[in-house]
MIKE-965480 format. One line per 3 residues: number of its first residue (from 1); their letters; for each residue x, y, z of C-alpha. Coordinates in Angstrom, 2 decimals. Example, Ala and Ser with C-alpha at 12.3 -4.5 7.8 and 13.67 -1.06 7.14 Angstrom:
BEGIN
1> as> 12.30/-4.50/7.80  13.67/-1.06/7.14 $
This chain:
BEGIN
1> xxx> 44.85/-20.74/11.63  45.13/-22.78/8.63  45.68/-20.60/5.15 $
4> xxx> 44.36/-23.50/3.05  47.33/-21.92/0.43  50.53/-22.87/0.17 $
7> xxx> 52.14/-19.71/-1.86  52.50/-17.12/1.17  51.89/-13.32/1.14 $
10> xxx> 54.33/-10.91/2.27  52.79/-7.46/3.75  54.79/-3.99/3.99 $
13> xxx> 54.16/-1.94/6.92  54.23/1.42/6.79  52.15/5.06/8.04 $
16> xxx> 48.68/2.90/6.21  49.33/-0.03/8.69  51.16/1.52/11.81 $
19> xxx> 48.59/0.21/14.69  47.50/-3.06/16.08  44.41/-3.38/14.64 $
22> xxx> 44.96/-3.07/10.96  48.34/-5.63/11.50  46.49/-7.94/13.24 $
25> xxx> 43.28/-7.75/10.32  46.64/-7.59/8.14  47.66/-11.14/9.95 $
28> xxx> 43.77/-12.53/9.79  43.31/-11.65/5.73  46.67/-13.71/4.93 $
31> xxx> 49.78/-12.21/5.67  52.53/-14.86/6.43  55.46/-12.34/6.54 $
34> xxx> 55.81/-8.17/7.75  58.23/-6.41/5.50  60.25/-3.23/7.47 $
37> xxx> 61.27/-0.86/4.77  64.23/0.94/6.32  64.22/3.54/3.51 $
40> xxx> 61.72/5.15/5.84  60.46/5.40/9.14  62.78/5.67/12.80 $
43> xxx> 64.26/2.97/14.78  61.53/3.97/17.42  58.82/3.27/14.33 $
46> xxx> 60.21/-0.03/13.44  60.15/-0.56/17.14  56.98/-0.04/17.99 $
49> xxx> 55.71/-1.75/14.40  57.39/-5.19/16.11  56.10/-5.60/19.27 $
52> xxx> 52.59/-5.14/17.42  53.64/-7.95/15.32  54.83/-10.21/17.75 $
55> xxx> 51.25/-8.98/19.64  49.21/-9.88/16.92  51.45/-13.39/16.54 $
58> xxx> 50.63/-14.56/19.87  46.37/-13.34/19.27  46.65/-15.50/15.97 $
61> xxx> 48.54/-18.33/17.37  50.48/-18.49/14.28  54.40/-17.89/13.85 $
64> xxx> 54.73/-14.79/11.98  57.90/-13.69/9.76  59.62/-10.33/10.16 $
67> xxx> 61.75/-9.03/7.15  64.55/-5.83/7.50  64.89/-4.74/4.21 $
70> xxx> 67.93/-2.29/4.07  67.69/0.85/1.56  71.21/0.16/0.11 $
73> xxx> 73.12/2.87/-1.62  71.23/5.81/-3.37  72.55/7.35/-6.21 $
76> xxx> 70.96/10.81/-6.45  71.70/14.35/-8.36  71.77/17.67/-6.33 $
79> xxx> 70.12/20.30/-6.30  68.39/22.63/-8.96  67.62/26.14/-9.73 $
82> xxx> 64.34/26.41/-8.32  64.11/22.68/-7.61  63.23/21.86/-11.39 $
85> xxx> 64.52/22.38/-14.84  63.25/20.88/-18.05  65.66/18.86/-20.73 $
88> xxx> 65.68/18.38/-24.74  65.95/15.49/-26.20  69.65/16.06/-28.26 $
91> xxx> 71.08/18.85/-25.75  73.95/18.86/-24.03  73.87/18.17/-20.61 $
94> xxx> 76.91/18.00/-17.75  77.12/16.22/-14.67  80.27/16.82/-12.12 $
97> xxx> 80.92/17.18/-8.48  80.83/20.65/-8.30  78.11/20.88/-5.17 $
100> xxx> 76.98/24.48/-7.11  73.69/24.65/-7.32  72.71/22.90/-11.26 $
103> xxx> 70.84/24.86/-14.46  70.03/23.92/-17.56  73.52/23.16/-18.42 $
106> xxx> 74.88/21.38/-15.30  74.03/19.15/-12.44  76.30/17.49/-9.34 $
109> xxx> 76.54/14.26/-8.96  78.21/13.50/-6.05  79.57/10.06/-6.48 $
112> xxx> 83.02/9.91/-8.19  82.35/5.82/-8.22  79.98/6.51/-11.38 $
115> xxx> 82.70/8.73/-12.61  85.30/5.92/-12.28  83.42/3.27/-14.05 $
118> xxx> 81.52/4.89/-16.65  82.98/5.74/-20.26  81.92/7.01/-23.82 $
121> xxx> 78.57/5.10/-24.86  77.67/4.35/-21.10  73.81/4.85/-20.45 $
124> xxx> 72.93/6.74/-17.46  69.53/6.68/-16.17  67.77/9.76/-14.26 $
127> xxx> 63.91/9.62/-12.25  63.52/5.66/-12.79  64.85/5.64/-16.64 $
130> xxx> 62.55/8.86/-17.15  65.41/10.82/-18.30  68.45/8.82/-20.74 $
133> xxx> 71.31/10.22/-21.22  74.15/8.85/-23.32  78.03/9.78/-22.11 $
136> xxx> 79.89/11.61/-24.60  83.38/12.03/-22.99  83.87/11.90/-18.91 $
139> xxx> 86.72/12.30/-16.60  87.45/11.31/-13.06  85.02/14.05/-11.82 $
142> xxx> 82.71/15.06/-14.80  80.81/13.40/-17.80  79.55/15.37/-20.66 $
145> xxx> 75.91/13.58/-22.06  73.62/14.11/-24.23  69.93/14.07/-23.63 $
148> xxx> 68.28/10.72/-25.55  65.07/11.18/-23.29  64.09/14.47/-21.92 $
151> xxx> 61.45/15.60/-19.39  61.69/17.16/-15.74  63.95/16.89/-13.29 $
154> xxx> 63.67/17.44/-10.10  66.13/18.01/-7.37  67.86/14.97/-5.76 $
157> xxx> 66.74/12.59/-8.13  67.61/9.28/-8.31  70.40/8.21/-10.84 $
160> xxx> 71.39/4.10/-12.23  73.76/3.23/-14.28  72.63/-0.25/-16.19 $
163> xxx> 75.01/-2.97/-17.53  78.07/-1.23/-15.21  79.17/-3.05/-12.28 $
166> xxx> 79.89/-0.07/-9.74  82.49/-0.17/-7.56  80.27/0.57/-4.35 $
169> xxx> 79.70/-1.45/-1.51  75.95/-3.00/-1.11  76.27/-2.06/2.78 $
172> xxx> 76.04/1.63/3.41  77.13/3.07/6.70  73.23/3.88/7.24 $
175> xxx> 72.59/0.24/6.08  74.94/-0.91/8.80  73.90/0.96/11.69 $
178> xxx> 69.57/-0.38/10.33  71.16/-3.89/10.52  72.71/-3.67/13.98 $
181> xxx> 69.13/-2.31/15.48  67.24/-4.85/13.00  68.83/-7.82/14.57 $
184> xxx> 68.64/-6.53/18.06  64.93/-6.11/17.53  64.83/-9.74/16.67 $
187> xxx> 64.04/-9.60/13.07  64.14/-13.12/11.62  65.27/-11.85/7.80 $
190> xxx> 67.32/-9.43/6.31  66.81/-8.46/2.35  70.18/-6.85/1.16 $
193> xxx> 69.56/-4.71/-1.39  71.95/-3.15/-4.00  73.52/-6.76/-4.61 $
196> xxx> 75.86/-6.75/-7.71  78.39/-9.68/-6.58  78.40/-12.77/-4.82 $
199> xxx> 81.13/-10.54/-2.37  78.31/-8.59/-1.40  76.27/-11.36/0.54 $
202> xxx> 79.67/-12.47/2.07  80.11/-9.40/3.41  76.36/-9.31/4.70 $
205> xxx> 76.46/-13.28/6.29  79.61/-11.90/7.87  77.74/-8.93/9.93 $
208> xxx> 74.58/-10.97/10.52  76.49/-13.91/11.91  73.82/-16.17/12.52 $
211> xxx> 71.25/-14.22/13.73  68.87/-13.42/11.45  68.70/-15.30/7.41 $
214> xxx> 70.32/-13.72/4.47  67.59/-12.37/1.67  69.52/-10.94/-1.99 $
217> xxx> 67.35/-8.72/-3.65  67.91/-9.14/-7.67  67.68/-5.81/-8.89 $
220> xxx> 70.75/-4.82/-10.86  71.78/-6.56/-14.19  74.90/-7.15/-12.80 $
223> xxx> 73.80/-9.64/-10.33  71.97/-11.42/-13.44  75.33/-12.63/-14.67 $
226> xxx> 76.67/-13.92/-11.66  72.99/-15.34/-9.96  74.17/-18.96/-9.11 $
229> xxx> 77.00/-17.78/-6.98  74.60/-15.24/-5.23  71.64/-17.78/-4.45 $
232> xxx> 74.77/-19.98/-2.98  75.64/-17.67/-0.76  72.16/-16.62/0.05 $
235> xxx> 68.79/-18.39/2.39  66.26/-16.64/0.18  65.72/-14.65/-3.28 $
238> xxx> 63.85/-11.46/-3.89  62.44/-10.53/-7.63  62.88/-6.91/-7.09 $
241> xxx> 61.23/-5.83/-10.40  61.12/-2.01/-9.64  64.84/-1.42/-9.95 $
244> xxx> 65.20/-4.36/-12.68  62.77/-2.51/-14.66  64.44/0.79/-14.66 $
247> xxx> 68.03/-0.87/-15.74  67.22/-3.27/-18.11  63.79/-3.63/-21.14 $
250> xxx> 60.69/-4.32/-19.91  60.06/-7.10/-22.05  63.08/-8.59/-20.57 $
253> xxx> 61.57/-8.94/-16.73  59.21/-11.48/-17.10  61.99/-13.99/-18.81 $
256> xxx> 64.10/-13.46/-15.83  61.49/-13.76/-13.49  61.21/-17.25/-14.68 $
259> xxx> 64.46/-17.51/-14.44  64.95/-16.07/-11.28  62.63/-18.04/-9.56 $
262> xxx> 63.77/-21.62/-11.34  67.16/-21.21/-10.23  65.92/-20.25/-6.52 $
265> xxx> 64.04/-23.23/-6.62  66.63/-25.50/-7.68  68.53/-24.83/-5.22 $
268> xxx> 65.69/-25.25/-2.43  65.81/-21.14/-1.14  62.95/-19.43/-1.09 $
271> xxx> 62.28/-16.55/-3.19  60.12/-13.69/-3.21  58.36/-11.90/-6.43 $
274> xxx> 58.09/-8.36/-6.00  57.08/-4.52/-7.03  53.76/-3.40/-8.64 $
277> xxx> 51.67/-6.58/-7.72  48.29/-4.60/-7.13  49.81/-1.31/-6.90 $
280> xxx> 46.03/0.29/-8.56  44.79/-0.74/-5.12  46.97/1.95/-3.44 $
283> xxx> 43.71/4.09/-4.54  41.46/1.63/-5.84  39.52/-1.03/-3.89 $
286> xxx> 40.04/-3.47/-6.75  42.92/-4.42/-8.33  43.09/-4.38/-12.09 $
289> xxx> 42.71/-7.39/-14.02  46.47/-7.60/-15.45  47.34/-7.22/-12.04 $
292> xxx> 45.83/-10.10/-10.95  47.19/-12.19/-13.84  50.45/-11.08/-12.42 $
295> xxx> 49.70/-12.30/-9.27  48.68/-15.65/-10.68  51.06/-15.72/-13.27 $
298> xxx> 54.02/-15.84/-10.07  51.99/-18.02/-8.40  51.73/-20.65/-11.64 $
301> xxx> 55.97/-20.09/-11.78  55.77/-21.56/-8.67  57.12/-18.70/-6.05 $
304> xxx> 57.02/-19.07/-2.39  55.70/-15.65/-1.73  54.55/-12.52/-3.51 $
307> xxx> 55.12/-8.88/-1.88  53.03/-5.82/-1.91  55.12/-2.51/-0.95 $
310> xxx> 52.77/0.47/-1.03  49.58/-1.34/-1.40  49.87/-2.06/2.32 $
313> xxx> 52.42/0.42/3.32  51.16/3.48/2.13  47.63/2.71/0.47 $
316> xxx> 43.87/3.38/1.35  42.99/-0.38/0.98  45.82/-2.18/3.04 $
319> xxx> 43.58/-5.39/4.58  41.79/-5.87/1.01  45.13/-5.97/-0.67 $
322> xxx> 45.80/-8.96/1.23  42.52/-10.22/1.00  42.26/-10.17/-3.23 $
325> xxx> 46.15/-11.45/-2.89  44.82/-14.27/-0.84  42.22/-14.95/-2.84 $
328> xxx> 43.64/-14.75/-6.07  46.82/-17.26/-4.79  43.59/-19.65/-3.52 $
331> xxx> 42.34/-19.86/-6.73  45.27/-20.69/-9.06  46.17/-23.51/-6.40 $
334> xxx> 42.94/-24.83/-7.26  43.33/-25.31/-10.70  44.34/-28.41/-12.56 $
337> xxx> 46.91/-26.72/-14.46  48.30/-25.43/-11.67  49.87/-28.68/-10.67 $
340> xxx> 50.86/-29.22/-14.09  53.04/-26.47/-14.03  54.62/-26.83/-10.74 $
343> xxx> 55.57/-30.71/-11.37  57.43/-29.51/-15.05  60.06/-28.73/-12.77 $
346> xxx> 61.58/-30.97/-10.68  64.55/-30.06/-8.72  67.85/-33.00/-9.43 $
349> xxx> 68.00/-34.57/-5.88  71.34/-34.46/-3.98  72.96/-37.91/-3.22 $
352> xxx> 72.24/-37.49/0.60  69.80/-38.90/3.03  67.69/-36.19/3.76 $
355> xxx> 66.77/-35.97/0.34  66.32/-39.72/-0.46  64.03/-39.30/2.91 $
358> xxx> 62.08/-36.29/1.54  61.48/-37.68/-2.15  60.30/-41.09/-0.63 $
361> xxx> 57.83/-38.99/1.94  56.52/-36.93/-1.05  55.90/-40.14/-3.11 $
364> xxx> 54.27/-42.21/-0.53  51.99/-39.14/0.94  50.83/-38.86/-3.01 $
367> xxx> 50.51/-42.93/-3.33  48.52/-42.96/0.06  46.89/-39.51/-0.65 $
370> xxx> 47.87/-38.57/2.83  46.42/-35.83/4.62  49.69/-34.38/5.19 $
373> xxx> 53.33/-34.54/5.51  54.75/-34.08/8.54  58.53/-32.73/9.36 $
376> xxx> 60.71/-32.27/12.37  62.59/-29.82/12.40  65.49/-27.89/14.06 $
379> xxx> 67.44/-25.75/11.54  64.63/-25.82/8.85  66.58/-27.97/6.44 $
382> xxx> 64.28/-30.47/6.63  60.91/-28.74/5.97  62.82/-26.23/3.14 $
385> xxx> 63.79/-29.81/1.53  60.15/-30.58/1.37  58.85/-27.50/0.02 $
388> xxx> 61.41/-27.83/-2.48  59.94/-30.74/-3.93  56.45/-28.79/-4.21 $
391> xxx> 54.24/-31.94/-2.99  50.88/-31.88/-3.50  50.07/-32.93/0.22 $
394> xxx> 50.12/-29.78/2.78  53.66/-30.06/4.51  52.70/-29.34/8.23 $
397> xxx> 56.28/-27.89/10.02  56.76/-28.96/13.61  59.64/-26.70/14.75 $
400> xxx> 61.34/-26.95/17.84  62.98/-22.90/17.73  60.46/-20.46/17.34 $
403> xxx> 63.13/-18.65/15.10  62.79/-21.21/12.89  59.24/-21.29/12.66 $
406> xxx> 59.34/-17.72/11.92  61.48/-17.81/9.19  59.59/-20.68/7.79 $
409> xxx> 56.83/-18.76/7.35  58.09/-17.43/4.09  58.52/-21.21/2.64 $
412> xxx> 55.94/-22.45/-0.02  53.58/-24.97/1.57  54.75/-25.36/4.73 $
415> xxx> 52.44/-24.74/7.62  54.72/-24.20/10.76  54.17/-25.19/14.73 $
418> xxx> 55.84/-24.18/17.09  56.62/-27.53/19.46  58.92/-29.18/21.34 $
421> xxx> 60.89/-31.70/20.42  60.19/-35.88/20.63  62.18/-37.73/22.55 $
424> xxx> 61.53/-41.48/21.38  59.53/-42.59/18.46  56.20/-43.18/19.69 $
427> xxx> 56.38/-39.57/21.07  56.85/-38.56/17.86  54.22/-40.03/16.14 $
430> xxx> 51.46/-38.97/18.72  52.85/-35.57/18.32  52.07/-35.55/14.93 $
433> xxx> 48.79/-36.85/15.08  47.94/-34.33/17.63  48.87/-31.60/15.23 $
436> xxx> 47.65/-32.68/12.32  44.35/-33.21/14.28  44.47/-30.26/16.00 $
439> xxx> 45.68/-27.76/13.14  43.00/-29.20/10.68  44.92/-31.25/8.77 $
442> xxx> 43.48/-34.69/9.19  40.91/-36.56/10.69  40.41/-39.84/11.94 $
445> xxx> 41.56/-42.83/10.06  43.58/-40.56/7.38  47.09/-41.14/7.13 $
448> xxx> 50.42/-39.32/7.55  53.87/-39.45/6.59  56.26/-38.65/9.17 $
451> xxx> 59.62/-37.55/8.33  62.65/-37.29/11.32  66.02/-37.61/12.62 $
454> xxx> 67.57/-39.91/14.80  69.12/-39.17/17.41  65.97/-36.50/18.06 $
457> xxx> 67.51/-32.69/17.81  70.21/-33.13/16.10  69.92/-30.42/13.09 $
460> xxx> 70.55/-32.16/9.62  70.07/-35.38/10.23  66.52/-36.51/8.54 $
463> xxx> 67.14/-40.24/8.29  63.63/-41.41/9.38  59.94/-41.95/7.49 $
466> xxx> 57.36/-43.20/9.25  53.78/-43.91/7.90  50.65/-43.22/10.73 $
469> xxx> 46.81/-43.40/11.02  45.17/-40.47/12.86  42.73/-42.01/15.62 $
């Protein structure tokens, strides 16, 4: 099942999109990558939810990605008089730890880490930046505010606290105990969310050891200032624009989704753009047309994948979510400008000879207008290095661990099989015919460019280009 894409489309499951059928139409209209919100649902759920995935991968014959994505702290208030109270813009209003119930005065807030790093001036953030209040004078259990943005508020609201770096883990004891059954499961990513410090992913690669790869979500300011380190320490980016959105201007996420993404693909991870994609189609059949431009518009900035939460979680019209997605991906990859903007950007090459193999592959496959390019693969390195470069030739994956493959399904471009290894070097380049033949890349008499490694399965070790006909 070729995509005839190469942006890829990740899909949230959830109660819309809980039974075989609709994942495997889910898998058929252009889903690349699953998406396991832990925020909701049992371990049984996300159970179940797998082995339909891994169903519907062996029906489609097509590796297919599975992402954890862990809730991460939540920051809430308690509860209220009758479950609701209404605040003025320019009253007073108290927060503490006092577990009374709150009134129109008062509210807990049960987290004395806010208390500890907030101080007079400090923002705080109610309902997803419905409600703004401004700290007048705090303590270590208390702040006295004052209402700059009133409105509703509801028990057990949510609560952020922009441009403060809080001293709270990423990795709740919840998130912990999700990441244990996640990787037992067999899930092939893990999105940490909640990520203000490069010490957050270390403390995340340390619990995953090896078995799954390591996603940051960006969605706290904090982790703006210190990105480089956190992309270093991470296999993959997410563009979490919900929670960016709340802490910081709207006018300022589209600049750092540019930026985001650029500095993901610089240093060859892939990264995700996420939150509100075609959320009108949670109730709509269409989406609306701004939400397509945004679609396009991540597509153009040249990200790997693009996400839809509730659209497919939760909505009415999960399979034509995917379907418009598809669609609207197909058609910016069609344009002329399209390439334009993807070859501003060229990532500086590192002085080894995997990449010195991959630039040459990507320059001959152009020269010879190739019908593809085609990468062994152990680890992944070598087929990530390709998609990197954003070649205009498809980049077909053969992958010798089906882990590999599945994580690779998230990578921009590259279309992974599932094989087994060469052992000499005309094996190789019959197996590569054979699957570019057989996978619909080429036909015969067009050309491809075969990348390797010598000796055959070592991981790392792309040293070889090869140029074959297809008979």
């Amino acid at each position: 099942m070729r995509r005839g894409r190469s942006t890829k489309i990740v899909a949230t499951l959830g109660p819309a999109s809980s039974t075989s059928e609709v994942i495997v139409a889910l898998a058929k209209a252009g889903a690349d990558v699953f998406r396991f919100n832990f925020s909701h649902g049992s371990h049984d759920d996300h159970a179940e939810r797998l082995d339909m995935v891994r169903a519907a991968e062996r029906e489609i014959g097509r590796p297919i990605g599975v992402l954890l994505d862990l809730q991460g702290p939540k920051l809430r208030v308690g509860r209220l008089t009758q479950g609701r109270i209404g605040l003025t813009r320019g009253e007073r209003f108290r927060l503490d730890l006092d577990d009374a119930v709150g009134d129109q005065r008062r509210v807990q807030l049960p987290h004395p880490e806010i208390f500890a790093a907030i101080h007079p001036g400090t923002e705080l953030l109610l309902d997803d930046g419905k409600i703004r209040l401004k700290v007048e004078s705090c303590g270590p259990d208390h702040a006295e505010t004052t209402v700059l943005a009133g409105g509703g508020l509801s028990d057990r609201k949510g609560v952020n606290v922009p441009n403060v770096v809080l001293p709270i883990a990423a990795m709740t004891e919840k998130d912990r105990k999700d990441l244990q059954v996640g990787l037992d499961l067999g899930v092939d990513w893990v999105a940490l969310s909640f990520v203000q410090r490069p010490e957050d992913m270390a403390e995340a690669r340390r619990l995953v050891a090896g078995r799954a790869a390591l996603m940051a979500k960006i969605e706290k300011p904090a982790a703006i200032d210190r990105l480089d380190e956190i992309i270093e320490l991470s296999d993959s980016i997410m563009v979490a624009r919900g929670d960016l959105g709340v802490e910081m201007p709207p006018e300022v996420v589209p600049r750092l989704q540019k930026r985001i993404i650029r500095a993901a693909r610089e240093a060859g991870k892939p990264v995700i753009v996420a939150t509100q994609m075609l959320e009108s189609m949670i109730q709509n059949p269409a989406p609306t047309r701004a939400e397509a431009s945004d679609v396009a518009t991540a597509v153009y900035d040249g990200a790997d994948a693009v996400m839809l939460s509730a659209e497919s979680a939760a909505g009415e019209y999960p399979v034509e979510a995917v379907a418009i997605m598809d669609r609207i991906i197909k058609e910016v990859e069609q344009d002329d400008l399209y390439r334009s903007y993807i070859e501003a950007f060229h990532a500086e090459a590192e002085r080894t000879s995997a990449d010195a193999i991959t630039l040459a592959a990507n320059q001959v496959a152009h020269t010879l207008q190739s019908a593809a390019i085609v990468t062994y693969t152990t680890s992944g390195a070598t087929a990530l290095r390709a998609s990197r470069e954003r070649p205009d030739r498809p980049i077909l994956g053969l992958i010798t661990r089906m882990v590999t493959a599945r994580k690779l399904a998230l990578a921009w471009g590259v279309h992974a099989v599932f094989c087994e290894d060469a052992h000499d070097l005309d094996e190789m380049v019959q197996k590569a015919r054979q699957h570019a033949r057989a996978e619909g890349f080429a036909g015969p008499g067009a050309s491809i460019v075969v990348t390797a490694g010598l000796p055959f399965g070592t991981p790392g070790a792309t040293n070889l280009l090869r140029i074959a006909w297809v008979t």
